[in-house]
C-alpha positions in Angstrom: -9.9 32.6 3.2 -7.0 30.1 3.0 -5.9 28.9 -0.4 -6.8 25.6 -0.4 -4.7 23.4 -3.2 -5.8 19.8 -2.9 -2.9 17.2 -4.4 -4.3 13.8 -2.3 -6.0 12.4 -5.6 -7.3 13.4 -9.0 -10.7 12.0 -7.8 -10.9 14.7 -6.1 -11.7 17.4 -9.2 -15.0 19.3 -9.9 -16.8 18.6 -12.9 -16.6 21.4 -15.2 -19.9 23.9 -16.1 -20.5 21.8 -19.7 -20.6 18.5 -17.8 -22.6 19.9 -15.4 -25.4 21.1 -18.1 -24.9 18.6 -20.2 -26.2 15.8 -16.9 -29.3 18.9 -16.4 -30.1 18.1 -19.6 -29.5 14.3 -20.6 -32.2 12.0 -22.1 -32.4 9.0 -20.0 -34.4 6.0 -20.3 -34.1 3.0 -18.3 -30.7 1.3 -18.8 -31.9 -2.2 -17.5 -34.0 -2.5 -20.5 -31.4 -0.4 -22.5 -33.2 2.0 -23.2 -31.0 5.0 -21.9 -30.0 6.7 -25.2 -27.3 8.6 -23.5 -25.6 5.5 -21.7 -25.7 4.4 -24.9 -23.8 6.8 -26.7 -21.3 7.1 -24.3 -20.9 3.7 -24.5 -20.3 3.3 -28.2 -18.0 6.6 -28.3 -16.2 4.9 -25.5 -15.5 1.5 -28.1 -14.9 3.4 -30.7 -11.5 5.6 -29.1 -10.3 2.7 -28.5 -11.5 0.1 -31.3 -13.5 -1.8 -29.5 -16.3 -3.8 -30.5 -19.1 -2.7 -27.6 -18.4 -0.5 -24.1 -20.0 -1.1 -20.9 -20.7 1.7 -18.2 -19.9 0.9 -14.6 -20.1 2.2 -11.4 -16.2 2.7 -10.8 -13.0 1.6 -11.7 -13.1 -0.9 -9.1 -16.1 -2.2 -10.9 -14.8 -2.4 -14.4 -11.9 -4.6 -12.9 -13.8 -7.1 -10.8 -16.7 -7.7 -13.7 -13.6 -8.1 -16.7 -11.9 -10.7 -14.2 -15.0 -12.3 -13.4 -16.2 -12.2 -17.2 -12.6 -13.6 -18.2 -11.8 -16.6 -15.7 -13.1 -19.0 -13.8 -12.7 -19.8 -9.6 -9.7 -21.1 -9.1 -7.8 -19.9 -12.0 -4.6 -17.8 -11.5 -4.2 -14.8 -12.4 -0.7 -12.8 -13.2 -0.1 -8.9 -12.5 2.7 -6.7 -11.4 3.6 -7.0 -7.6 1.7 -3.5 -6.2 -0.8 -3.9 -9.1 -4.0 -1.1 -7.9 -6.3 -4.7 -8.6 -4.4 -6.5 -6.0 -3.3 -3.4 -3.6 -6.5 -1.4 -3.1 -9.5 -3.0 -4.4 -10.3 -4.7 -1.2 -9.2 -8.0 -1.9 -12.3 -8.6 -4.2 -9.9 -11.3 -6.7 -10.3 -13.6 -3.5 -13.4 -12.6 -1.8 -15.7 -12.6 -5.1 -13.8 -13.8 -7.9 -11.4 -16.5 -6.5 -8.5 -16.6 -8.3 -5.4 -16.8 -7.3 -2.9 -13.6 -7.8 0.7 -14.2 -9.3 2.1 -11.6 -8.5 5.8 -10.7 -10.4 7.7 -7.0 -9.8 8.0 -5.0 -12.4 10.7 -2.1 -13.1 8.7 1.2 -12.5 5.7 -0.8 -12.3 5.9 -2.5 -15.8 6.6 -5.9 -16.4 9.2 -7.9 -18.2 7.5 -10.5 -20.7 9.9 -12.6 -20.0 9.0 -12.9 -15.9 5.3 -12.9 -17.1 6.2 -16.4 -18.9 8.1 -17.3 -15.9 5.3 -17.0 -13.6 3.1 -18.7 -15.8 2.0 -22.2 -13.8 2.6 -25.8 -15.2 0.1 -28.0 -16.5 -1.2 -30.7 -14.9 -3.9 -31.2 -11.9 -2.0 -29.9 -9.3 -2.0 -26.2 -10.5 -3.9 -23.7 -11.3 -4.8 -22.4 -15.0 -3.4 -18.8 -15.8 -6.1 -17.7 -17.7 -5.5 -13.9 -17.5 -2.6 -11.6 -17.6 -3.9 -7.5 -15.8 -1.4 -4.6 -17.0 -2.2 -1.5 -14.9 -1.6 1.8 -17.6 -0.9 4.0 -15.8 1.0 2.1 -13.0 -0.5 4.0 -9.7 2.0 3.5 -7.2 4.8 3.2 -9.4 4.0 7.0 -10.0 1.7 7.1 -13.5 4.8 5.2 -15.3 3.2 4.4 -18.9 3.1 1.4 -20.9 3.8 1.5 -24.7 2.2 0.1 -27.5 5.5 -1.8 -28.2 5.4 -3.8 -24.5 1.9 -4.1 -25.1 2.8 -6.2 -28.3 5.0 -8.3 -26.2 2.3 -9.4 -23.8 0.1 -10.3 -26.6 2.9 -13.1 -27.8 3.3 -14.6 -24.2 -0.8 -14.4 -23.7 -1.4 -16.0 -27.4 1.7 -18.8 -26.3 0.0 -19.9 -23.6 -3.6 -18.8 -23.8 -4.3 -16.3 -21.8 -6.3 -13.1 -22.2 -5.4 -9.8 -21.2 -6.6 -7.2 -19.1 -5.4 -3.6 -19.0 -7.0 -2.0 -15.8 -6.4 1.4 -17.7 -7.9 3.9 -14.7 -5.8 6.9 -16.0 -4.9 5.4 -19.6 -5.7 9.0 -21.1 -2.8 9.7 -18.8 -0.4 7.4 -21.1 -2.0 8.2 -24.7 -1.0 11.7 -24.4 2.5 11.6 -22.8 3.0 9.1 -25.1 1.3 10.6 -28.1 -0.2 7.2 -29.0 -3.4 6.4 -30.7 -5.7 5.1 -27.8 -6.6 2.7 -30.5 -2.8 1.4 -30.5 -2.5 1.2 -27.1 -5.9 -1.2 -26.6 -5.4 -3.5 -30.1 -3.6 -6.1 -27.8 -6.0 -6.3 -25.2 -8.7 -8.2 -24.4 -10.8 -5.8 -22.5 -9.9 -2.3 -20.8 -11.1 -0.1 -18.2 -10.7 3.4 -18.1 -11.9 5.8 -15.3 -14.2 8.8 -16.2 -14.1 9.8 -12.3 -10.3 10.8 -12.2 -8.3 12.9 -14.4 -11.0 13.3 -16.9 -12.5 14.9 -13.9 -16.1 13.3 -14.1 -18.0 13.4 -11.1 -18.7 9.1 -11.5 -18.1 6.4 -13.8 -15.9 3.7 -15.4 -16.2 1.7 -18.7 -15.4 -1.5 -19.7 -14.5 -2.1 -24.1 -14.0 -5.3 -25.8 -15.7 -7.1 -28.0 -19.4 -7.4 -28.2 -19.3 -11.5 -26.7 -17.2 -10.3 -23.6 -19.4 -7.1 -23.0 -23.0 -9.4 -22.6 -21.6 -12.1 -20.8 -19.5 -8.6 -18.4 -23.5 -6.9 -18.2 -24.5 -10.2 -16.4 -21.7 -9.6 -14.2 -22.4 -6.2 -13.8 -25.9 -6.9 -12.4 -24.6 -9.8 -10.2 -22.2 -7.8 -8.1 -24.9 -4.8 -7.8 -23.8 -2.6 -11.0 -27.5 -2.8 -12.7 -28.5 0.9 -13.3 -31.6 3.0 -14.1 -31.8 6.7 -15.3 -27.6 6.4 -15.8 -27.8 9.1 -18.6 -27.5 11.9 -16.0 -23.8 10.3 -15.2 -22.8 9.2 -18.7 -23.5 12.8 -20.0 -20.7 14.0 -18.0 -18.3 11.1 -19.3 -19.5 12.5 -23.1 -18.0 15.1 -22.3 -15.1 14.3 -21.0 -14.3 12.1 -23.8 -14.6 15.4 -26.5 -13.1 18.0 -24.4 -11.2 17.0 -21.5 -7.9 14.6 -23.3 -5.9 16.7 -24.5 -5.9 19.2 -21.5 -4.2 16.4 -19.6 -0.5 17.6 -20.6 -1.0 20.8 -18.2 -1.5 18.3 -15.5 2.0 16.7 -16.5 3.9 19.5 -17.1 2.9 20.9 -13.5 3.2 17.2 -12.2 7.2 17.9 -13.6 7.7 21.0 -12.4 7.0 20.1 -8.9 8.8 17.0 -9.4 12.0 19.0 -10.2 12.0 21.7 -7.7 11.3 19.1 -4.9 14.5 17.4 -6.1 16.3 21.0 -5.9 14.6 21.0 -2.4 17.0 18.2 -1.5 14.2 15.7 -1.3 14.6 11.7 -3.0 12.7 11.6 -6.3 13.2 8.8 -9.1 12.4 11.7 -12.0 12.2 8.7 -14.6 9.0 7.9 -12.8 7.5 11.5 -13.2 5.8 10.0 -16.5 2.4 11.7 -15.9 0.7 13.6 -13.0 1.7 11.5 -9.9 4.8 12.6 -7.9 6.1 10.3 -5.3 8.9 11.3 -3.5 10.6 10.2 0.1 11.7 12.9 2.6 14.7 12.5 4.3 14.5 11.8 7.7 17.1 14.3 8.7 15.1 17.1 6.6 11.6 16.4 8.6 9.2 13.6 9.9 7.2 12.8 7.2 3.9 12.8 9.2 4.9 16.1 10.6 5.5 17.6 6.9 2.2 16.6 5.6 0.6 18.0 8.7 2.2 21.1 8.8 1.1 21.1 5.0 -2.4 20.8 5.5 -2.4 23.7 7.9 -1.3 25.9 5.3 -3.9 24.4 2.8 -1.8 21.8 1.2 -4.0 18.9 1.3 -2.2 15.5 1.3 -2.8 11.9 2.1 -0.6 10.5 4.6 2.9 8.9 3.7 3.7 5.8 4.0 7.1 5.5 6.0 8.5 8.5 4.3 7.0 8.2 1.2 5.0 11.0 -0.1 2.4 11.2 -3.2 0.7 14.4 -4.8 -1.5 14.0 -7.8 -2.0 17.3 -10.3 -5.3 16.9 -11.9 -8.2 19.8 -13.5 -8.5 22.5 -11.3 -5.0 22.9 -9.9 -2.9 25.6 -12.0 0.3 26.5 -11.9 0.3 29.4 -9.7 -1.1 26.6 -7.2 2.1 24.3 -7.8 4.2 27.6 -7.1 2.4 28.2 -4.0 2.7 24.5 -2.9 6.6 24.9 -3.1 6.4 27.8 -1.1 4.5 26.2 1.6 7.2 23.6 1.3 9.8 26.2 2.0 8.7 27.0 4.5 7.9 23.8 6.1 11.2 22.2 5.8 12.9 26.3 7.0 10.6 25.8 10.2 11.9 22.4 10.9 15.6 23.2 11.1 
């Protein structure tokens, strides 16, 4: 059988034997009437990593974004994130279609913002604008290839929001991702935040799930939100057990992911293809192929047939995500695939 090494997403993981007991074997209850005692541990363990007052279990990452927007502004506020922000890019335009507000968008460098450009874009007073109520920080930045923000930037954001009375947002998908390159306290990295999303159904390899922490206020007036856009949920304990999980065992295994993420990032380099290496902050490689080397399209395809599974670029950019399941032996047999792609191509 062909080797099969799949590098499109780290949604794409299996979830691991314990999580998959641990969901046979979950007390549930009926989480409308909060009575699911495994929803709501996972829940409170969720708060408490990051010292939070209260958590909230969604559907998705997708989910935990539009409910903490909706739960924090109004329609027809403005809203301020970095220019290819994942909440603006590929969450099918639900800040206009169900919240309406209006997106500031300001580019970042690597994906992070400058506090300074976040004042900047900030709008006047007065009836003819709109009120910035809400600053989103994306940790880790997705398409700026898993580029982390510190606890340090984070502090800067919190003296802009407090200035001019805002809250913030982190849309934290993969912010497990940036506590352990960056050896922070996840508590450190949410203090400044108003609420934060974190994905159980990515690199913490969970087959579902998102949560939402902040403090107890903004969680009951996010569950009404929840239930508004469809998020209301019954015998959830058979996901949440899975995220319990996660949160105890599947952290600090999240440096293997990097350090293959790197190594793959520096031999493609070798390999002659263009790779910003100060990006290579986590698992997500992005790199261009040059056009003289291969057709980009071609390269992926020609990939795939030797059991490299990758989405496809964009222009000639390329992304592969390392993530559970995908050792090192795989990254050395992805570069030899590679080899031989580009060899065939001359």
């Amino acid at each position: 059988m062909k080797r099969i090494v799949d590098l499109r997403s780290d949604t794409v993981t299996q979830p691991t034997e314990e999580m998959r007991e641990a969901m046979r074997n979950a007390l549930v209850g009926d989480d409308y009437y909060r009575d699911d005692p495994t929803v709501t541990q996972l829940e409170a363990l969720a708060a408490a990593k990051f010292g939070k007052e209260a958590g909230l279990f969604v559907t998705s990452g997708t989910m935990g974004n539009l409910v903490s927007i909706l739960t924090h502004t109004q329609r027809g506020d403005a809203i301020i994130l970095e220019a290819d922000a994942h909440v603006y890019r590929s969450e099918t335009a639900h800040l206009a279609v169900v919240a309406g507000v209006m997106p500031k968008r300001v580019k970042g460098n690597r994906g992070i913002l400058d506090p300074a450009d976040v004042e900047e874009a900030i709008f006047a007073e007065g009836v003819l604008y709109p009120r910035t109520s809400l600053l989103c920080v994306e940790n880790t930045h997705n398409s700026a290839g898993g580029t982390c923000v510190t606890p340090v930037q984070m502090s800067a954001f919190r003296r802009v929001a407090d200035i001019h009375g805002m809250a913030i947002h982190v849309d934290g998908a993969r912010i497990f991702s940036a506590v352990v390159a960056l050896g922070a306290d996840p508590q450190e990295l949410a203090k400044d935040a108003d609420s934060l999303t974190f994905c159980l159904s990515k690199n913490l390899a969970c087959p579902f799930g998102s949560l939402i922490v902040a403090n107890r206020e903004f969680i009951e007036r996010a569950r009404r939100n929840r239930q508004m856009v469809g998020g209301g949920m019954r015998q959830a304990g058979i996901m949440a057990a899975a995220g319990i999980v996660a949160l105890r065992t599947m952290i600090d295994r999240l440096s293997e992911d990097h350090d293959n993420a790197r190594a793959l990032a520096e031999a493609l380099s070798k390999l002659g293809f263009e790779i910003d290496m100060e990006m290579v902050q986590t698992n997500i490689v992005f790199f261009n192929v040059p056009s003289e080397m291969i057709d980009a399209k071609k390269f992926v395809q020609d990939l795939g047939k030797l059991g490299v599974r990758v989405n496809p670029p964009a222009g000639r950019r390329v992304r592969m995500v390392t993530h559970y399941g995908v050792k090192r032996e795989d990254i050395d047999y992805t570069l030899q695939g590679i080899k031989e792609v580009i060899e065939r191509a001359k």
